[in-house]
N, C-alpha and C positions, 0 to 999 in steps of 0.2 A: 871117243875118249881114248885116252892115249895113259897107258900105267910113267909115273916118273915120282920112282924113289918110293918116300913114304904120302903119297898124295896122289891124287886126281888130276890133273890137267886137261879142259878143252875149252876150244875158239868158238864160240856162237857166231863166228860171224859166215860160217857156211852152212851151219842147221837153221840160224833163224828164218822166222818169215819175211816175206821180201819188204812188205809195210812195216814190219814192228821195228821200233831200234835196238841194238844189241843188247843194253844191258835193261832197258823194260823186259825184253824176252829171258835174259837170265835170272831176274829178281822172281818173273814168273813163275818158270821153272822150280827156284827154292822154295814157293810155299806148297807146291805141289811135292816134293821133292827135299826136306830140308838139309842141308848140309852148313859146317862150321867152316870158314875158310878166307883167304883174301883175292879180293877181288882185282886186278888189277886194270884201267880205263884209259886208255891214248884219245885224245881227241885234239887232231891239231898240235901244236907243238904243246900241250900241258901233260904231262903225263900224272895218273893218280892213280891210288889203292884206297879201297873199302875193303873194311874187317867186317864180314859175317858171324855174326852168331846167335845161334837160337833165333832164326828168319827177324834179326832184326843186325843195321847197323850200328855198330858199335865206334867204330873209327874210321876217321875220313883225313887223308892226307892228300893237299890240294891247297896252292897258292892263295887261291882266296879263302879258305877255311883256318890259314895256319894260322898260329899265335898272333902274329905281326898284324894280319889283315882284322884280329877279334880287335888289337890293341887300337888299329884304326879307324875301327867305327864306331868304337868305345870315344876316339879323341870328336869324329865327326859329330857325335850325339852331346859333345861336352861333357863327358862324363867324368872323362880324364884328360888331363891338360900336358901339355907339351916337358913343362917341368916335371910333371909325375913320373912320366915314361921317362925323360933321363935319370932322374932316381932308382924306379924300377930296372932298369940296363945295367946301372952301376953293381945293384943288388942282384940284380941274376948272374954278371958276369964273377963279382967275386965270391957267391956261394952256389955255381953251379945249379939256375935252378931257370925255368921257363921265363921267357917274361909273362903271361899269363900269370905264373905262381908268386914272381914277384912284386907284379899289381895288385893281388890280393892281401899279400905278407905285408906288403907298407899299409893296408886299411883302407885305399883307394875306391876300392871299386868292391860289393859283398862278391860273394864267390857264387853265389846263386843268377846275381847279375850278370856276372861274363858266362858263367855255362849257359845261362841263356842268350845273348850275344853268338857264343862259338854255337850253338844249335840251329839256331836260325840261317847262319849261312852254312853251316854244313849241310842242311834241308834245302835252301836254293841251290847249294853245286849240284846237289845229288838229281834234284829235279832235271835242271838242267841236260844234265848227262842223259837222264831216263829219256828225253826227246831229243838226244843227236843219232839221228841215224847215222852218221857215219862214223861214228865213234868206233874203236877197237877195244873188244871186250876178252879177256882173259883171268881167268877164275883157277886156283891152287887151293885145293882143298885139304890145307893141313894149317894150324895157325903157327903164330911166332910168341917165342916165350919174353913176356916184359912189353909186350903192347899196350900202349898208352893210349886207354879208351877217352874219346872225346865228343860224343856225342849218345845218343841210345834212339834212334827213328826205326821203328816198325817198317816192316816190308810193308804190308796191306796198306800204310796211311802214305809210303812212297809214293804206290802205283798207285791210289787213288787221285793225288795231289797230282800227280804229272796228266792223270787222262783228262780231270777237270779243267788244267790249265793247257792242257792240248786243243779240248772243245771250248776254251774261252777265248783263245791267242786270236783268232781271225777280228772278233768283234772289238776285242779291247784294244789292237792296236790300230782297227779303223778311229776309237773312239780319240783314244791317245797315241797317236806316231810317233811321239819322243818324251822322255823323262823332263827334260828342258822345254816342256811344252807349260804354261803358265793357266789354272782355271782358278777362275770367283761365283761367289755366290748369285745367282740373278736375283735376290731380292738385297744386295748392295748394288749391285748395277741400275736396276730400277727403282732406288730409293725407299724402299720398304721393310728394312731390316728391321725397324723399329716393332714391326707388328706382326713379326714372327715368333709363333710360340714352339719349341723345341720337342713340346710334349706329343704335337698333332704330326710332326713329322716321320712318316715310315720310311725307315731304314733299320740296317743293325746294326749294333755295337761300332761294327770296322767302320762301316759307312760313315757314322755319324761321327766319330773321333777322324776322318777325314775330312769331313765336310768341316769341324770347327777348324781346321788349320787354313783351307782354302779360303784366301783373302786376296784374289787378285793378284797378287804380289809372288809370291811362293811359288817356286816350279818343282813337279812331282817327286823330282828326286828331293827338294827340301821338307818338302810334305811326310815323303818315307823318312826322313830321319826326326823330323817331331812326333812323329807319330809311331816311332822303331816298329814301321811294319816293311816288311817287304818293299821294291818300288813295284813289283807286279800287284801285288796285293791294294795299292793307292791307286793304281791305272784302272785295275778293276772298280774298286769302289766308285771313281768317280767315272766309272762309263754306266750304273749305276744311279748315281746321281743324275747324269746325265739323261738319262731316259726318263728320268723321275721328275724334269725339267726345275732342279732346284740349281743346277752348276752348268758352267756352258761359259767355252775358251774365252782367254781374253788374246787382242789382236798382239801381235810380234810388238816389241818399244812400248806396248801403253802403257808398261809399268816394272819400274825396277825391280829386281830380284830380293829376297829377302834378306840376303846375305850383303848385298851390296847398299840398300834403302839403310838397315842397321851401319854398316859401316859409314854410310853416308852423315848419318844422325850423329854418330861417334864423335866426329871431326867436325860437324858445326858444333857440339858441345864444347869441345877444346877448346876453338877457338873462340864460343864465348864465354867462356870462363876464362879466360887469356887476357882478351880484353878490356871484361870487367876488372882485373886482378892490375892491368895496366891504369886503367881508368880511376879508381881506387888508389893506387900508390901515386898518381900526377895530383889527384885531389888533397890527398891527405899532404904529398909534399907543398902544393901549391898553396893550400890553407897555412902552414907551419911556415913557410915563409915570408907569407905573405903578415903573420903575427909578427916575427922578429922585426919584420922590416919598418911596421909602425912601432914596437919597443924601442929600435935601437934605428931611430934613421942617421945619423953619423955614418958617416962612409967609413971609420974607423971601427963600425961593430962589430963584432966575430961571425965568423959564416951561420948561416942555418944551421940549426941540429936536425940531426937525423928523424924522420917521424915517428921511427920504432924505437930510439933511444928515448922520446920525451913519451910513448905510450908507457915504458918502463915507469921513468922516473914518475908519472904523475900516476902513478899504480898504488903505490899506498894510500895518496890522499884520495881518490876514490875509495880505496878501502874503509879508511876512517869515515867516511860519511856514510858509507853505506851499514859501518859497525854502528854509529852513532843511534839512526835512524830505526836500526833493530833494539837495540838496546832500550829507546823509549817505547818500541813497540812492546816488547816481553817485561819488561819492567817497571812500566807507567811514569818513569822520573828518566831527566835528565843524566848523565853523567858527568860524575863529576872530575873528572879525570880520566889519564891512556891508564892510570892503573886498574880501574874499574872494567875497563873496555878489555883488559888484559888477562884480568884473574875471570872473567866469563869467555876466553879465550874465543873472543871476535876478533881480536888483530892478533898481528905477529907481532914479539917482539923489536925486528929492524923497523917498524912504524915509528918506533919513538921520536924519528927525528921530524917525520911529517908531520908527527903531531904538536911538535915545539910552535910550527907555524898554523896549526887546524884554529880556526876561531871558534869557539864556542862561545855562548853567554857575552858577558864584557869581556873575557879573557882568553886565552890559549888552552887546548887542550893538554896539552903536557904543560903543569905551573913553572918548569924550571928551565926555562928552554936552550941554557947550556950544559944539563945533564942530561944524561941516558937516563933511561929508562932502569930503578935498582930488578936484580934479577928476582924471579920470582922464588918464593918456598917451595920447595917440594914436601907436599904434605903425603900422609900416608894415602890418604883415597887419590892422589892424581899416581903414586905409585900404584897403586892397584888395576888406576883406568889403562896405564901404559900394560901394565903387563899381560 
């Protein structure tokens, strides 16, 4: 150890043991040993710091940990959408504040959800790092004033997580070679889905909230974001399953991706609702003109009307029939008139002109069928209903 300034400085990477990796050995060190400090981790071209304190990390600054990377597994998970985060940009950029803080400030996302989001990958960097042996490790034992904690992982649940996922790494990447690797159920491959009961199946919790996403289709890395676990934590499970003989790969092609099957499904929708919405308007025009044509066969008739002009225009006289027919229903009699039909306000007033031609009985529904309709009273209870 080497005195500098007001702090501690020393390199683990000439004490440690020649098996352990640097900063496993240092984390070690602190529960033996505790000190307040940051850490600082090169590994390859990333360079990072961890904030120690009281044997647990409290801040982790790291490419894949920062705002940016929460905000994009946030988008990956659909939590938050493409629009949101440029909203959120606008509002960090003109009030000075995180995007993280600005995803929360617009009501996007709760705030317990992305500290959980930024957690989780803060706990894979860190894992990570705990098994790169050749990582460089350098430790400054004085903190900085205005650190912006972003995370709170226990030293002990570090090292534990990393020796676990150390003695697991050989078997789970025999089980699973790639995140893009695609597994299903074998009792959907063998046609038996039907007569599996959920209750008889052992597994835990992780397992079984992996095993519903696994459909054949889904590759591990989509798996890990339906199921916002880890993708190591999904490789495990279903190497797991796999021993359990309930999952078991499917071949390269035999089945599209989830992402791609959905988008697939997307775009035959479109275009059959395109379609129909074609199919539909040749109908209704071809029906419409094909009326006109026997109204007015003269080659001097006026063009076709438009189909949406005559669903207008014959919009009130539906309405009238359909007022009519209530109106004997709620009132056991006939009407006698559009006034009647008016002052129980079933029609509009602009009805009155359809009603000049509506037949009712031997006669018309409006008696006078070159007046309007007189306007109605405003009595005191219809001012009361308005108000």
């Amino acid at each position: 150890m080497t005195d500098r300034g007001n702090g501690w400085e020393t390199t683990t990477r000439e004490a440690r043991p020649s098996r352990s990796p640097p900063l496993f050995q240092l984390f070690t060190q602190l529960l033996a040993d505790p000190q307040n400090g940051i850490v600082s981790i090169v590994a390859g071209p990333v360079h990072a710091t961890a904030t120690v304190v009281d044997s647990r990390v409290v801040a982790l600054s790291h490419p894949d940990a920062s705002p940016e990377a929460v905000i994009a597994l946030l988008q990956r998970t659909g939590l938050v959408s493409d629009s949101d985060v440029g909203r959120a940009g606008r509002r960090a950029r003109k009030r000075q504040m995180t995007l993280e803080d600005a995803v929360v400030g617009l009501g996007v996302v709760s705030g317990g959800t992305l500290a959980n989001a930024r957690e989780m990958l803060c706990r894979e960097v860190l894992i990570d790092l705990l098994l790169d042996a050749d990582a460089e490790v350098t430790a400054h034992w004085s903190l900085l004033r205005g650190t912006r904690e972003n995370c709170a992982l226990p030293l002990p649940f570090l090292l534990r997580e990393a020796q676990r996922r150390f003695a697991d790494m050989p078997a789970v990447r025999a089980a699973v070679p790639s995140y893009e690797q695609v597994f299903g159920k074998v009792s959907a491959v063998m046609g038996t889905a039907g007569s599996e009961r959920w209750e008889d199946l052992k597994m835990n919790l992780s397992e079984r909230q992996v095993y519903f996403f696994l459909d054949g289709r889904r590759t591990v890395s989509e798996v890990a974001l339906a199921t916002c676990q880890p993708e190591f934590h999904v490789a495990r499970a279903i190497r797991a399953l796999i021993e359990a003989g309930l999952v078991r790969r499917v071949a390269a092609g035999g089945a599209a991706s989830a992402t791609a099957r959905v988008s697939q499904s997307a775009v035959r929708r479109v275009l059959a609702l395109t379609g129909a919405v074609v199919l539909l308007l040749t109908l209704v025009g071809g029906g419409t003109l094909l009326n006109v044509e026997r109204a007015s066969p003269s080659p001097n008739a006026p063009p076709p009307s438009d189909p949406f002009r005559t669903v207008v225009s014959t919009a009130a006289s539906m309405r009238l029939g359909g007022a009519v027919r209530l109106y004997e229903l709620v009132l056991g009699v006939r009407p006698g008139s559009f006034e009647d039909l008016l002052r129980e306000r079933m029609v509009l007033r602009e009805d009155a002109r359809a009603a000049a031609m509506f037949p009712i009985g031997n006669g018309f529904l409006l008696k006078d069928a070159g007046a309007a309709a007189p306007p109605a009273r405003r009595t005191e209870d219809d001012g009361q209903e308005q108000r």
